[in-house]
C-alpha positions as a Markdown table, in Angstrom:
| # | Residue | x | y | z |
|---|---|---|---|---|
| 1 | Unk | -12.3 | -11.8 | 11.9 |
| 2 | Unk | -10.4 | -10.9 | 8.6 |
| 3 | Unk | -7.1 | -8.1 | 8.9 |
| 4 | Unk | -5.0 | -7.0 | 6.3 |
| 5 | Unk | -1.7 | -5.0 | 7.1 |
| 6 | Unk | -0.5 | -3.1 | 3.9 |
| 7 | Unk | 3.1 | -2.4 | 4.2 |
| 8 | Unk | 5.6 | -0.4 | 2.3 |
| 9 | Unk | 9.3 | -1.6 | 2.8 |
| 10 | Unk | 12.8 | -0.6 | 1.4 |
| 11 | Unk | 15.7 | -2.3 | 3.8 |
| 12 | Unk | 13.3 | -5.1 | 4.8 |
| 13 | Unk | 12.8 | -3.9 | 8.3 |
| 14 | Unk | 8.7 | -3.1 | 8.0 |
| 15 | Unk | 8.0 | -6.1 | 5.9 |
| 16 | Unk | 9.6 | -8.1 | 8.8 |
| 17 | Unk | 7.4 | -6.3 | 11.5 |
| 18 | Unk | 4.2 | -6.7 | 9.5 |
| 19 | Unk | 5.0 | -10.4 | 9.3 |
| 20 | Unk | 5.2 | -10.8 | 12.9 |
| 21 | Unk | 2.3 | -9.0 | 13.3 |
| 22 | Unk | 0.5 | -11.1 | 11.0 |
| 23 | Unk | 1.9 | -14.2 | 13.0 |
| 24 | Unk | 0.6 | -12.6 | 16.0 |
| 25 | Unk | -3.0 | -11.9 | 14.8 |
| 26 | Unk | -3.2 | -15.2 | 12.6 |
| 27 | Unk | -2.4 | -16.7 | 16.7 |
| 28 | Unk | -5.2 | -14.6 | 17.9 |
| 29 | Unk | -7.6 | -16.0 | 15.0 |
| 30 | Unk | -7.4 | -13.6 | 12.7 |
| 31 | Unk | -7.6 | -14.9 | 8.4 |
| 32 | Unk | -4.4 | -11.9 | 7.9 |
| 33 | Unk | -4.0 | -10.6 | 4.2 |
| 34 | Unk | -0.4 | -8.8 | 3.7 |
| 35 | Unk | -0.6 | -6.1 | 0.9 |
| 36 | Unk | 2.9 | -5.2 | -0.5 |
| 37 | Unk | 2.9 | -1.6 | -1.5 |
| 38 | Unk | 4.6 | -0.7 | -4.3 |
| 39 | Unk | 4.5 | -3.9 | -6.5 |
| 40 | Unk | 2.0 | -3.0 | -8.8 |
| 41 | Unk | -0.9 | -5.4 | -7.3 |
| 42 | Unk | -4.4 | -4.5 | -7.9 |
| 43 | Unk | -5.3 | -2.5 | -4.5 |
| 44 | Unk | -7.9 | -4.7 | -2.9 |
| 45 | Unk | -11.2 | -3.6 | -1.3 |
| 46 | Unk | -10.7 | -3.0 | 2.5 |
| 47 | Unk | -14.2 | -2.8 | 3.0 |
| 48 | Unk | -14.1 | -6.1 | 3.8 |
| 49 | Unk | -11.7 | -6.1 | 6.4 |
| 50 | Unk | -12.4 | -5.7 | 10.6 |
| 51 | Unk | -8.7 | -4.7 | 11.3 |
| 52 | Unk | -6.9 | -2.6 | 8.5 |
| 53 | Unk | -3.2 | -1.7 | 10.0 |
| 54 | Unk | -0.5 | 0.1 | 7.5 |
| 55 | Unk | 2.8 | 0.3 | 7.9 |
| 56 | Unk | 6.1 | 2.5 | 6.6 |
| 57 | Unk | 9.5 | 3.0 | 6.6 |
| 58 | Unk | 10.2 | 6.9 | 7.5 |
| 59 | Unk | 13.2 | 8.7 | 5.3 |
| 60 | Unk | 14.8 | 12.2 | 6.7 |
| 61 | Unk | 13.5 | 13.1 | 9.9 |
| 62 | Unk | 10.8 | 11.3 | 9.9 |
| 63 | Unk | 8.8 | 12.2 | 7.3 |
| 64 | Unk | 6.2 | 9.9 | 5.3 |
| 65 | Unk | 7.8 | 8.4 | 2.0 |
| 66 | Unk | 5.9 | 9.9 | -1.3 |
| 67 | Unk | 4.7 | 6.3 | -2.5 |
| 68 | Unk | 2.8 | 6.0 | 0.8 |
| 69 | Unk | 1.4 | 9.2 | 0.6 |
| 70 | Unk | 0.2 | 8.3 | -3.2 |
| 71 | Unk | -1.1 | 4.9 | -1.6 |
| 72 | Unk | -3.2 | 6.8 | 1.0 |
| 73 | Unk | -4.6 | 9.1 | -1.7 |
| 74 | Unk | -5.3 | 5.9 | -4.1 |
| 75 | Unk | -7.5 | 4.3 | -1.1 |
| 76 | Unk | -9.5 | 8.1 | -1.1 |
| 77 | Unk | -11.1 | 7.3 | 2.3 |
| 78 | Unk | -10.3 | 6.8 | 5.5 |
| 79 | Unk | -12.0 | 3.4 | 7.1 |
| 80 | Unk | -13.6 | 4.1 | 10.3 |
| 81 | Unk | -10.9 | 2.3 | 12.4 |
| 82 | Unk | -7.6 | 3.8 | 10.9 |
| 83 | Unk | -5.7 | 5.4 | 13.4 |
């Protein structure tokens, strides 16, 4: 089974959850892809993924950051197991 968890990280906090994560699934057999957001790397096909997972920092009171929200629009679909 292949995942990939595409993160978006300020402080370092998400891109250290999505690595244990990774860990986790790579333990469980998974081939794990991470996907930085943000860094200006081609946005890669997740059509071939079984487990897609995303991940975010929140700013205010909780509210999505703007480059995720551009990220989600990028992708212009939602796979059939995002939750």
């Amino acid at each position: 089974m292949k995942a990939i968890i595409a993160y978006l990280s300020r402080s370092g906090n998400t891109q250290e959850v999505a690595e244990i994560i990774a860990e986790v699934l790579r333990n469980n057999g998974y081939e794990v892809d991470e996907y930085r957001i943000g860094r200006n790397n081609p946005i890669p096909s997740f059509n071939e993924y079984d487990l897609i997972l995303f991940g975010t920092y929140t700013i205010g009171k909780g509210q999505t950051p703007v480059k995720m929200k551009k990220f989600v629009a990028e992708i212009s679909y939602k796979p059939e197991r995002v939750y």
